[in-house]
C-alpha positions in Angstrom: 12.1 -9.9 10.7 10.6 -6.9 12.1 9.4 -8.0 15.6 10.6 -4.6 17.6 9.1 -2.5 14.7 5.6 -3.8 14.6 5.4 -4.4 18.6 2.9 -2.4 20.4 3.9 0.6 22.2 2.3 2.4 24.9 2.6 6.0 24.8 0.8 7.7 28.1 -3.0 6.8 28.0 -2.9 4.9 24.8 -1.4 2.2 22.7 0.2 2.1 19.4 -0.2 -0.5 17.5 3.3 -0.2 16.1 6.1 1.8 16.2 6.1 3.6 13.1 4.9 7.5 13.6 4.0 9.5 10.5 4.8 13.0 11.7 3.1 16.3 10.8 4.2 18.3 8.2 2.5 21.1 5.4 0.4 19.9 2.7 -1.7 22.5 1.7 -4.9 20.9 1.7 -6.9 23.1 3.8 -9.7 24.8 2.7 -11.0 27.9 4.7 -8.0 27.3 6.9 -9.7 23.6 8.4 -8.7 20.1 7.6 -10.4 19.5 4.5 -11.4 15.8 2.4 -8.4 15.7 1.1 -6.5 15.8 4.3 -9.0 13.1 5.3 -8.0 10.6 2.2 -4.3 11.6 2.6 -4.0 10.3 6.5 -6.9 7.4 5.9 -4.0 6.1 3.3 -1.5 6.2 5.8 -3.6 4.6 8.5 -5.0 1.6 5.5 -0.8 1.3 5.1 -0.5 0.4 8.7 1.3 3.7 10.8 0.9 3.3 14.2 0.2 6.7 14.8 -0.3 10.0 12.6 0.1 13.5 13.7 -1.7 15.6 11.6 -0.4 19.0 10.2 0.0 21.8 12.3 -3.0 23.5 14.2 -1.7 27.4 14.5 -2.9 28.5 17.6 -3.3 32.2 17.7 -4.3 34.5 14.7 -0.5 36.3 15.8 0.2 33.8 13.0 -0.4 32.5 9.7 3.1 31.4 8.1 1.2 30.2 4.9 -2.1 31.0 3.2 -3.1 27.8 3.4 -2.4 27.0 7.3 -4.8 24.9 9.4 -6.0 27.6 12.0 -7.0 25.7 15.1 -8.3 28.5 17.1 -11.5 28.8 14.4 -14.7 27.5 16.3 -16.0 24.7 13.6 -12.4 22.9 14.1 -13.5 20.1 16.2 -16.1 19.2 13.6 -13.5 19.5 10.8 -10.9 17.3 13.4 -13.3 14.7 14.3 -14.1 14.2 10.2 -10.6 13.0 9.8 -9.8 11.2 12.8 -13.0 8.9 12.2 -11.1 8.0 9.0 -8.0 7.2 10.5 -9.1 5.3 13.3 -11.2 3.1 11.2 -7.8 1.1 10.9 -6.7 1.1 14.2 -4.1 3.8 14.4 -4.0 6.7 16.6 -4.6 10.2 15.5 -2.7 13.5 17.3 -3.0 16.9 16.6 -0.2 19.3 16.6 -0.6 22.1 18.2 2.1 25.7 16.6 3.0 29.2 16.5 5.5 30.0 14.3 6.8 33.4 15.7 9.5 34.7 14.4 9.7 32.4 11.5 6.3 33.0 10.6 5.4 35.9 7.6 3.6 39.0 7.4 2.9 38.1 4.3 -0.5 36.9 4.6 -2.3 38.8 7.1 -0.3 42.4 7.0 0.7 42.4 10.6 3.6 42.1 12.9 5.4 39.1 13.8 5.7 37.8 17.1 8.8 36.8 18.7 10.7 35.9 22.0 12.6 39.3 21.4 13.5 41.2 18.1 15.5 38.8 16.4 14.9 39.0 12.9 13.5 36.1 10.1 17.2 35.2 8.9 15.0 33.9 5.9 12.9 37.1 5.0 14.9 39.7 7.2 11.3 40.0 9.0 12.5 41.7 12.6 9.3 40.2 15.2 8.1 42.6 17.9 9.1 41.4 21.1 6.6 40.1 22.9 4.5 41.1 25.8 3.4 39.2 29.2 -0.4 40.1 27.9 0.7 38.4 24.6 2.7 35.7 25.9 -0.5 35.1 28.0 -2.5 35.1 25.0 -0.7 32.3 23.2 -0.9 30.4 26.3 -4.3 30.5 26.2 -4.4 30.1 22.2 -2.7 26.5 22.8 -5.5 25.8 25.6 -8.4 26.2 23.5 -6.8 24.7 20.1 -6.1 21.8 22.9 -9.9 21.3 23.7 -11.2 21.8 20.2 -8.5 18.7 19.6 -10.2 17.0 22.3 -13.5 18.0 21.5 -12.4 16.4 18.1 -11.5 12.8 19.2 -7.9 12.7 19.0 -6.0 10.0 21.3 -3.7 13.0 21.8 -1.6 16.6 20.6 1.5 17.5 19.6 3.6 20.5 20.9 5.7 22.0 17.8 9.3 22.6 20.1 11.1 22.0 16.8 12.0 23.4 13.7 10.1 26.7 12.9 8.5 27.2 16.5 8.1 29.9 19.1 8.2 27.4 21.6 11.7 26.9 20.6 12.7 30.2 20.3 11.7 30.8 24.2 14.1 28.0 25.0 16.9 28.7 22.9 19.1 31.8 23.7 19.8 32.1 19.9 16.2 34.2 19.8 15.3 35.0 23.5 17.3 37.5 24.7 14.9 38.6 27.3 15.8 40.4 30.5 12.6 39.4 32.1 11.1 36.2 34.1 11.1 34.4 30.6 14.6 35.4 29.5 18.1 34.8 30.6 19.3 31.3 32.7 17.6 27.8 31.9 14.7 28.3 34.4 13.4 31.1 32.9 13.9 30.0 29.3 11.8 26.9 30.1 8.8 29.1 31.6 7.1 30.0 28.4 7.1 26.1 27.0 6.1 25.1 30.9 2.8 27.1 31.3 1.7 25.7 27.9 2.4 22.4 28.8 0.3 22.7 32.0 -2.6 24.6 29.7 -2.6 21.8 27.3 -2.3 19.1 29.7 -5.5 21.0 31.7 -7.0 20.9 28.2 -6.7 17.5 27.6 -6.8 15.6 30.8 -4.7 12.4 31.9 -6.7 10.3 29.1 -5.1 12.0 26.2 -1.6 11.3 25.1 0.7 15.0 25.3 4.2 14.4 23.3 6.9 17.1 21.9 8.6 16.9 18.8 11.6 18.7 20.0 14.9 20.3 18.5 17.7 19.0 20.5 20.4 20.9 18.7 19.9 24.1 16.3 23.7 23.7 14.9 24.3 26.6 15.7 26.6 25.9 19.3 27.6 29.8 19.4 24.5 30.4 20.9 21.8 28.1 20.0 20.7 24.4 21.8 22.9 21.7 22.1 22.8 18.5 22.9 24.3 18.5 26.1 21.6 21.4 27.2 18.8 19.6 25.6 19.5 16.2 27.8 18.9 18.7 30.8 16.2 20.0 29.4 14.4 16.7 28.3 15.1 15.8 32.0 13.8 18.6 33.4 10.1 18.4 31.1 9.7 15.0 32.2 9.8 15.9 35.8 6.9 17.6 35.2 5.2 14.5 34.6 2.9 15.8 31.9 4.3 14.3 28.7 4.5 11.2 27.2 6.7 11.0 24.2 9.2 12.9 22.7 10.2 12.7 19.1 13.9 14.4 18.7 15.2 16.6 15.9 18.1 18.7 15.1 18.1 21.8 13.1 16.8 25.3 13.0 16.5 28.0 10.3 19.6 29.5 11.8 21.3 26.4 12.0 24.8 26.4 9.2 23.2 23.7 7.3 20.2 25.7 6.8 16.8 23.4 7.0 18.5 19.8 7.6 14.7 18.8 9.5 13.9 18.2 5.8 17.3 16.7 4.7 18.4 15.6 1.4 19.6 12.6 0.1 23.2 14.4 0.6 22.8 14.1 4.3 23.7 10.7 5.8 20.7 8.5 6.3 19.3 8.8 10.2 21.6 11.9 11.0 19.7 12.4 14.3 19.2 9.5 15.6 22.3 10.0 17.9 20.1 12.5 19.6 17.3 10.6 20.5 19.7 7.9 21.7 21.4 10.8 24.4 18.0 11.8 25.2 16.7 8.2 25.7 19.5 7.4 28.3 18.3 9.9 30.7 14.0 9.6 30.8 11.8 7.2 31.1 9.1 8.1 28.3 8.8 6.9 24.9 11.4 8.9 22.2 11.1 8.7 18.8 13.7 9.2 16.3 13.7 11.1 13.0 15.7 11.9 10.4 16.2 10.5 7.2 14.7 6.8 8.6 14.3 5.3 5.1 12.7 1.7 5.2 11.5 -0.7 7.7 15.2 -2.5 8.1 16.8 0.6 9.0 14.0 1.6 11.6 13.9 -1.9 12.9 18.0 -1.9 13.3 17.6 1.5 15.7 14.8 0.2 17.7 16.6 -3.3 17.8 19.7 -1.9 19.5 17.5 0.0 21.6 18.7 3.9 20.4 14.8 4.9 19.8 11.7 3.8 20.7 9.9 4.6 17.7 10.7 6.4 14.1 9.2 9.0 12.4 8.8 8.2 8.8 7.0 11.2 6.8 8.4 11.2 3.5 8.7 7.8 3.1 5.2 7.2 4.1 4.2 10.1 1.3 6.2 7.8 -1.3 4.3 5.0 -0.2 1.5 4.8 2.3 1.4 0.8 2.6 5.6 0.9 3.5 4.2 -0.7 7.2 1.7 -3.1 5.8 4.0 -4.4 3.1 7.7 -4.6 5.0 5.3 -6.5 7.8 3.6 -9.3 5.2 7.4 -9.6 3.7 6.7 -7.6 0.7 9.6 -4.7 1.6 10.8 -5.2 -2.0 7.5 -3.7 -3.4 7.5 -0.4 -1.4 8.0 2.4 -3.8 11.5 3.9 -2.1 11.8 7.8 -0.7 14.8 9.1 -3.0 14.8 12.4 -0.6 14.5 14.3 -3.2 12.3 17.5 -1.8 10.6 18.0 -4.9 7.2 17.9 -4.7 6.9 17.7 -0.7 8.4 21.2 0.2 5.2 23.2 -0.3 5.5 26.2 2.8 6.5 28.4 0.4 4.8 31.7 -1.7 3.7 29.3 -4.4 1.1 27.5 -2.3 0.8 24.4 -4.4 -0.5 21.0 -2.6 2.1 18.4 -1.8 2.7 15.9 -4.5 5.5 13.5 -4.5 8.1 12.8 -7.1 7.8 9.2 -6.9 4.5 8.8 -6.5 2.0 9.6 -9.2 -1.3 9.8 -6.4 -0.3 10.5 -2.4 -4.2 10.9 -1.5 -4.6 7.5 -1.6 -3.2 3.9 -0.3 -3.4 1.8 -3.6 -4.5 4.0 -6.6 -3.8 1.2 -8.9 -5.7 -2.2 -8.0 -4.2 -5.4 -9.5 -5.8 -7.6 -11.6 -5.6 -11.3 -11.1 -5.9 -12.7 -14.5 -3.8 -11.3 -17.8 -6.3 -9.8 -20.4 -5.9 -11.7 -24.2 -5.2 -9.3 -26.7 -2.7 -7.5 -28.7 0.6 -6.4 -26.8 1.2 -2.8 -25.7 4.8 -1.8 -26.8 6.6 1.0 -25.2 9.3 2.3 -26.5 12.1 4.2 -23.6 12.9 2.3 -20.5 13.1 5.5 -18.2 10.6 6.0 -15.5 7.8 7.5 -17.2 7.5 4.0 -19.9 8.3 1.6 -17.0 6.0 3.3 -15.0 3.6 3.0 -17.8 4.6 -0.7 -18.3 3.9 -1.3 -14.6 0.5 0.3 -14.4 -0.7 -2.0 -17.9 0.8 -5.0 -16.4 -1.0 -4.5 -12.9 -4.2 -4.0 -15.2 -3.4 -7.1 -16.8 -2.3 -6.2 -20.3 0.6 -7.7 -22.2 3.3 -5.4 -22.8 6.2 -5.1 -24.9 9.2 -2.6 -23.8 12.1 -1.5 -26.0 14.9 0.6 -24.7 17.9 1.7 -26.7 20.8 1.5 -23.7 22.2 -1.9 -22.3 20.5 -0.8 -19.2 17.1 0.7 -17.8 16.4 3.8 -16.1 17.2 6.6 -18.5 17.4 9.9 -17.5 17.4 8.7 -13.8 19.6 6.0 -14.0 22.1 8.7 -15.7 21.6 11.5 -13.3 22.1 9.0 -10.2 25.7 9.0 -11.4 26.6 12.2 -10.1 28.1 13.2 -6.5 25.8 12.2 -4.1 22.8 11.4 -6.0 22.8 7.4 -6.1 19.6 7.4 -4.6 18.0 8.6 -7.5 18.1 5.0 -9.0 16.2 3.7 -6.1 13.1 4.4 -7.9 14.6 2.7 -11.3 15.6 -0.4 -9.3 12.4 -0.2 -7.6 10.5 -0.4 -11.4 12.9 -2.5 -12.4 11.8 -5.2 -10.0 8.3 -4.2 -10.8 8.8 -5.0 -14.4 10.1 -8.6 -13.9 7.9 -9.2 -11.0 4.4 -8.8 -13.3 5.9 -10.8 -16.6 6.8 -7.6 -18.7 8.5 -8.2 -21.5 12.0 -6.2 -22.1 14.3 -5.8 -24.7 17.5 -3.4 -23.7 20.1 -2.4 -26.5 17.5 -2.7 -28.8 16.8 0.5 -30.3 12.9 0.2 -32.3 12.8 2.1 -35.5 9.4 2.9 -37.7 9.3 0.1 -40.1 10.4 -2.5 -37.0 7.2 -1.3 -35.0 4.6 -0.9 -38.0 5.6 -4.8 -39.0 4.6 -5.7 -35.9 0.7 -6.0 -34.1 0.2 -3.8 -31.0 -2.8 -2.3 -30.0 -1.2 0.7 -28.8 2.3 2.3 -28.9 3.8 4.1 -26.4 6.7 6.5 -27.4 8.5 7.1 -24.0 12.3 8.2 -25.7 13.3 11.3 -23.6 15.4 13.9 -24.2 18.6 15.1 -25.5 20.7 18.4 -24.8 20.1 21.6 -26.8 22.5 23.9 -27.7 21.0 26.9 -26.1 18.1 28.9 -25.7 20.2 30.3 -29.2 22.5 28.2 -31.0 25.6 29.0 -29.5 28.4 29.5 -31.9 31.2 27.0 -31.4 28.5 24.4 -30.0 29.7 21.7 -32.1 33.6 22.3 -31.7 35.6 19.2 -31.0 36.2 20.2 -27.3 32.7 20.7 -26.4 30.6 18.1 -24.4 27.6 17.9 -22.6 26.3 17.4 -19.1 24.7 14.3 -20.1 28.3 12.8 -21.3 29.9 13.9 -18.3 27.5 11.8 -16.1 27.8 9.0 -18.6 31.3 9.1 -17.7 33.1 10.2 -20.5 36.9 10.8 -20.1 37.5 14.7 -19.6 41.3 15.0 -21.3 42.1 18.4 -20.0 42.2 20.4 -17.0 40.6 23.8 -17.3 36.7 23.2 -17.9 34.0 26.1 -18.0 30.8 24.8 -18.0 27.7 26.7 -19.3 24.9 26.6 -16.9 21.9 27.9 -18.9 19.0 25.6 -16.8 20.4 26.2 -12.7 19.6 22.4 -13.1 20.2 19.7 -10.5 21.8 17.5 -13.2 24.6 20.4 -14.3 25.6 21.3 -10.7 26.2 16.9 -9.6 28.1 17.1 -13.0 30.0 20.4 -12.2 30.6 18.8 -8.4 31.8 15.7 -10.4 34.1 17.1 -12.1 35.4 19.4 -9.7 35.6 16.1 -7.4 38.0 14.6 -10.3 40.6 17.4 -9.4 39.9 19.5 -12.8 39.6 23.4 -12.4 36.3 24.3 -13.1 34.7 28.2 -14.2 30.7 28.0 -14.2 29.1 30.6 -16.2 25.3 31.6 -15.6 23.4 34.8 -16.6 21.6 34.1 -13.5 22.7 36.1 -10.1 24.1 33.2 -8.4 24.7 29.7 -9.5 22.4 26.9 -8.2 19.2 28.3 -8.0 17.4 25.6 -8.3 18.6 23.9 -5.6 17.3 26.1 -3.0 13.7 24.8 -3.2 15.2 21.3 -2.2 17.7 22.8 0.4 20.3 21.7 -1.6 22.4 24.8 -2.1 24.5 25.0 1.2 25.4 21.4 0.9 26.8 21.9 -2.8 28.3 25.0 -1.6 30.1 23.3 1.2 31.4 20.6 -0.7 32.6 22.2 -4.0 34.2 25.5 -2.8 36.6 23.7 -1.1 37.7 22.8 -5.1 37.9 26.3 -5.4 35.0 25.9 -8.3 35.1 29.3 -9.6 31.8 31.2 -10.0 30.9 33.9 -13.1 27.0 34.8 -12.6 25.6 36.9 -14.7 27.1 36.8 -17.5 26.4 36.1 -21.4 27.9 33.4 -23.8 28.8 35.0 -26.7 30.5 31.6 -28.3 32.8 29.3 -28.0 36.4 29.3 -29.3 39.2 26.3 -29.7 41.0 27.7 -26.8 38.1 28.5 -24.7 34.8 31.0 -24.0 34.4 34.4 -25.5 31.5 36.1 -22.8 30.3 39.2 -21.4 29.1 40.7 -18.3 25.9 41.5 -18.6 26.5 45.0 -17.0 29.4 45.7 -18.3 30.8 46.5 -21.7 33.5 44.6 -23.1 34.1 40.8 -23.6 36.8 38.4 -22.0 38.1 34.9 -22.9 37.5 32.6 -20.4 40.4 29.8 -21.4 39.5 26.1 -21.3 40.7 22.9 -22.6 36.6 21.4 -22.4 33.4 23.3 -22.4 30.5 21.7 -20.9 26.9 22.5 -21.8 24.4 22.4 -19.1 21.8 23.8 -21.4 18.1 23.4 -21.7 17.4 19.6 -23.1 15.0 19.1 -26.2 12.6 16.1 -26.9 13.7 13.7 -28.7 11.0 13.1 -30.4 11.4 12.0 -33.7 10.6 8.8 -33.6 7.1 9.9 -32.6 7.0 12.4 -35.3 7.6 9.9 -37.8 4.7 7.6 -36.6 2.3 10.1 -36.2 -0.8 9.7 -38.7 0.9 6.3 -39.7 -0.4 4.7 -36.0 -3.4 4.5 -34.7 -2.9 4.6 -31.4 0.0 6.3 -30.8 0.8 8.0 -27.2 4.5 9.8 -25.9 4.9 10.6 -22.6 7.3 12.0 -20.4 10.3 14.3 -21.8 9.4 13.3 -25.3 6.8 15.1 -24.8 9.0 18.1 -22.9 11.4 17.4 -20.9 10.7 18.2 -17.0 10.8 16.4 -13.3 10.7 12.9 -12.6 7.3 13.5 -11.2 5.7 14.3 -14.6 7.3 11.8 -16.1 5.6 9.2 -13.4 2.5 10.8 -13.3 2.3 10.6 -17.1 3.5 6.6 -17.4 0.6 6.5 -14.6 -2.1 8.0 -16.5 -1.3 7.0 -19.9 -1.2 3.5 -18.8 -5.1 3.7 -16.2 -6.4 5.1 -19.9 -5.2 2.5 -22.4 -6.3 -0.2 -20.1 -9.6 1.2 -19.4 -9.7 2.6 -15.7 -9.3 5.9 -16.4 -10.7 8.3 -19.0 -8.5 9.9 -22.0 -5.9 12.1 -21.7 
């Protein structure tokens, strides 16, 4: 089913065993700036799940750069020691292990070590408005040397081979592209001179390494940005022109800059059309006779095995996938693709290069430092039932993990259908892949024996007449009606974001919605409606409207594809209530108030537990447990994690909560 896929592959001096690359990317596991245990689990899962090969995350090669506190920096002198711990790990199950080897420039951050930036020339950080000194021949030298020695320390560390960062927030890149080098001098101005900065590191590293070690780019063959930046057409001349040299051996091809119009679509969305760059790769393929990989939004093993099949790639990179799941390889290759826990593309959890410096995490999966967290058992423990009562993720996530363990378990869920919060928010424009991880628990459910009971809603005297031996209250939430009651909340013309993406009928033109939360779920229902023709106001006391989309790299994609509805936008400004014929509010610095006329008002306000169910059972049950947004309402992730650790406890694998 998968014979291209899981073929061997030769890249340079070594083999693959497969052609399935998990590609470097932040996690925020170092510690004192080295590859630390956790790195060492993390990549070992990947390796136990059956990659072919693993990059690991970036090695900064000159202290011109620290773009996050938590950066690997490669230049330090105990890195091969701290390299060779987790290669050993990784190639304990046959995969090969690269280093990549980075400097930032211009997109790195001053942030962290209170000194200029570096840059081609003094383009500025679009992102922080950080303008980089241009650099020097001494300094350019420097680097050069920088990605020599964090080359040998690679080596010194056991790799099979490094990684040159000529991609998405890379100085390499910005010596190539005329976007950010507008140099006067022998590494500015036409194509040859462009190419000299990325040239004499190739031939450092490659000096480095030797002819036994595999040296591959992951390379940006168009920034979107065709004023100025690379295109494709320049990059298939480029491409030729670096395998001339006859010093790589792979190229993995991306698109995208931080001054590209769709902002950071390297990390797209699930808004962004599956395998967006694959065309690329395919170009690039035509015209060298080296390995290329594609990236991009490659979601499951049928998809990667469809572009390697009609021959557009040679390999895939697969990274957030692989953080959903690590065994995606093993499992798609021993026919068990339906039991891969799916990628919804999300960017929650796995975008960490940012101020907060929290580790990567995942919002699908509950554990991403290891392959299996939760080991099946083979024979169904005898017993009383567990009952859980909510069939979104965080109770069928619960129900899975008992199951796996054995127990019996008994699920309730109100609705004619599973999924909950999830299933409701994968209604809205764009966001169907939300219910991949329903369906994929769904399956789960009926695949270990649980027991389910939809459009059944369980009441206190129903579960007290019955025998469990625990009860799991897993009912969600509901939406409030404001940080404060708003007046007018419970007019006839009011509904709720929740109804919207339920699909109720919207009689009426002229909506305002209230945004109180900046939430993903009120800005797919304000694109929904917008979508449906109606003429939509959004009101927020925030500056702008969508801020939480910008940590996912959301916002220019819902800005692009509702503003053409001419959605119109009211930041900051108060809701003082809400009237038959519309929405008394007031700027927040100015005096006055205005009407704001509408035929519906939406709220997109802060949801609430529902929790009363659990409130009437508590002191009544003995053991009595609620996870998820019963509890509070917050991400998919907590709700996971929770069904995950609630169910290890109850059936013994796991301490209490």
């Amino acid at each position: 089913m998968y014979d291209t896929l899981f073929s061997p592959l030769t890249i340079g001096p070594r083999t693959a065993r497969n052609r399935i690359i998990f590609g470097s990317h932040t996690t925020n596991f170092a510690r004192h700036n080295m590859l630390s245990q956790q790195h060492a689990d993390y990549y070992a899962a990947r390796a136990e799940g059956g990659a072919g090969m693993i990059v690991l995350e970036e090695h900064i090669v000159h202290n011109s750069d620290l773009p996050y506190e938590r950066a690997v920096l490669g230049y330090l002198p105990d890195t091969p020691d701290a390299i060779k711990s987790v290669v050993q790990r990784i190639h304990q199950h046959d995969t090969l292990a690269l280093v990549q080897l980075n400097h930032n420039g211009q997109q790195s951050t001053s942030d962290h070590n209170q000194r200029e930036l570096w840059g081609a020339s003094p383009v500025p950080n679009v992102s922080s408005r950080e303008v980089p000194k241009e650099m020097e021949l001494a300094d350019i030298r420097a680097v050069i040397d920088g990605f020599g020695l964090v080359a040998k320390y690679a080596k010194q560390g056991g790799v099979d081979g490094v990684e040159l960062q000529v991609s998405d927030s890379s100085l390499l890149r910005q010596f190539l592209s005329p976007l950010t080098n507008q140099r006067s001098d022998t590494y500015g101005g036409v194509l040859d001179n462009r190419l000299r900065f990325l040239q004499e590191t190739i031939e450092a590293v490659d000096n480095a390494i030797g002819s036994d070690t595999i040296l591959g780019l992951r390379f940006c063959a168009d920034e979107l940005a065709p004023w100025a930046g690379l295109t494709p057409e320049q990059s298939i001349e480029i491409a030729r022109l670096l395998v001339a040299t006859r010093r790589i051996n792979y190229l993995t091809v991306t698109m995208g800059s931080i001054l590209s119009t769709n902002m950071f679509p390297f990390t797209a969305t699930m808004h962004v059309a599956p395998g967006y760059a694959v065309h690329l790769a395919t170009a690039i393929k035509a015209t060298v006779n080296i390995p290329v990989f594609a990236a991009g939004r490659i979601m499951n093993a049928a998809q990667a095995e469809r572009i390697l099949a009609e021959q557009q790639a040679d390999g895939v990179e697969m990274i957030r996938p692989l953080i959903a799941d690590p065994m995606l390889p093993r499992l798609s290759h021993n026919g068990k693709a339906t039991q891969v826990r799916p990628c919804i593309f999300c960017n929650q959890g796995c975008q960490v290069r940012s101020a907060m410096n929290v580790t990567l995490s995942c919002n699908v999966n509950p554990d991403v430092l290891h392959s299996s967290p939760v080991e099946p058992t083979a024979t169904r423990t005898s017993g009383l039932p567990v009952c859980i009562v909510g069939g979104g993720v965080a109770g069928m996530e619960a129900a899975r993990t008992l199951a796996l363990q054995g127990r019996r378990v008994i699920l309730y869920e109100r609705e004619a259908i599973l999924g909950g919060t999830v299933a409701l928010a994968s209604n809205g424009a764009g966001r169907a892949e939300l219910g991949l991880i329903s369906d994929y628990l769904i399956a789960e459910l009926e695949r270990l024996g649980v027991e389910v009971h939809t459009g059944v809603e369980a009441t206190p005297q129903m579960l007290m007449e019955q025998r469990f031996s625990a009860i799991i209250i897993a009912t969600g939430a509901h939406t409030g009606t404001g940080l404060l009651p708003i007046p007018g909340h419970d007019l006839p013309h009011v509904t709720d974001v929740r109804r919207v993406l339920a699909g109720e009928v919207i009689n009426g033109q002229r909506v305002v919605v209230i945004d109180e939360s900046d939430s993903h779920g009120v800005l797919s229902a304000i694109e929904l409606l917008a979508s449906q023709g109606k003429q939509v106001e959004v009101v927020t006391e925030d500056w702008y409207i969508g801020r939480d989309l910008v940590a996912t790299q959301d916002l220019t994609g819902w800005m692009q594809r509702t503003l053409p509805h001419n959605v119109v936008h009211t930041p900051h400004t108060s809701v003082v209530r809400i009237e038959p014929n519309g929405v008394i509010v007031a700027d927040k610095y100015a005096d006055g108030e205005r009407l704001l006329p509408a035929d519906i008002v939406v709220l997109g306000t802060y949801e609430r537990p529902s929790s009363t169910l659990y409130d009437t059972l508590k002191g009544r049950v003995q053991r009595l447990y609620r996870i998820g947004d019963c509890v509070t309402p917050r991400r998919i992730e907590q709700a996971i994690a929770e069904g995950r650790q609630i169910g290890e406890m109850i059936a013994g694998t796991q301490p209490s909560l």
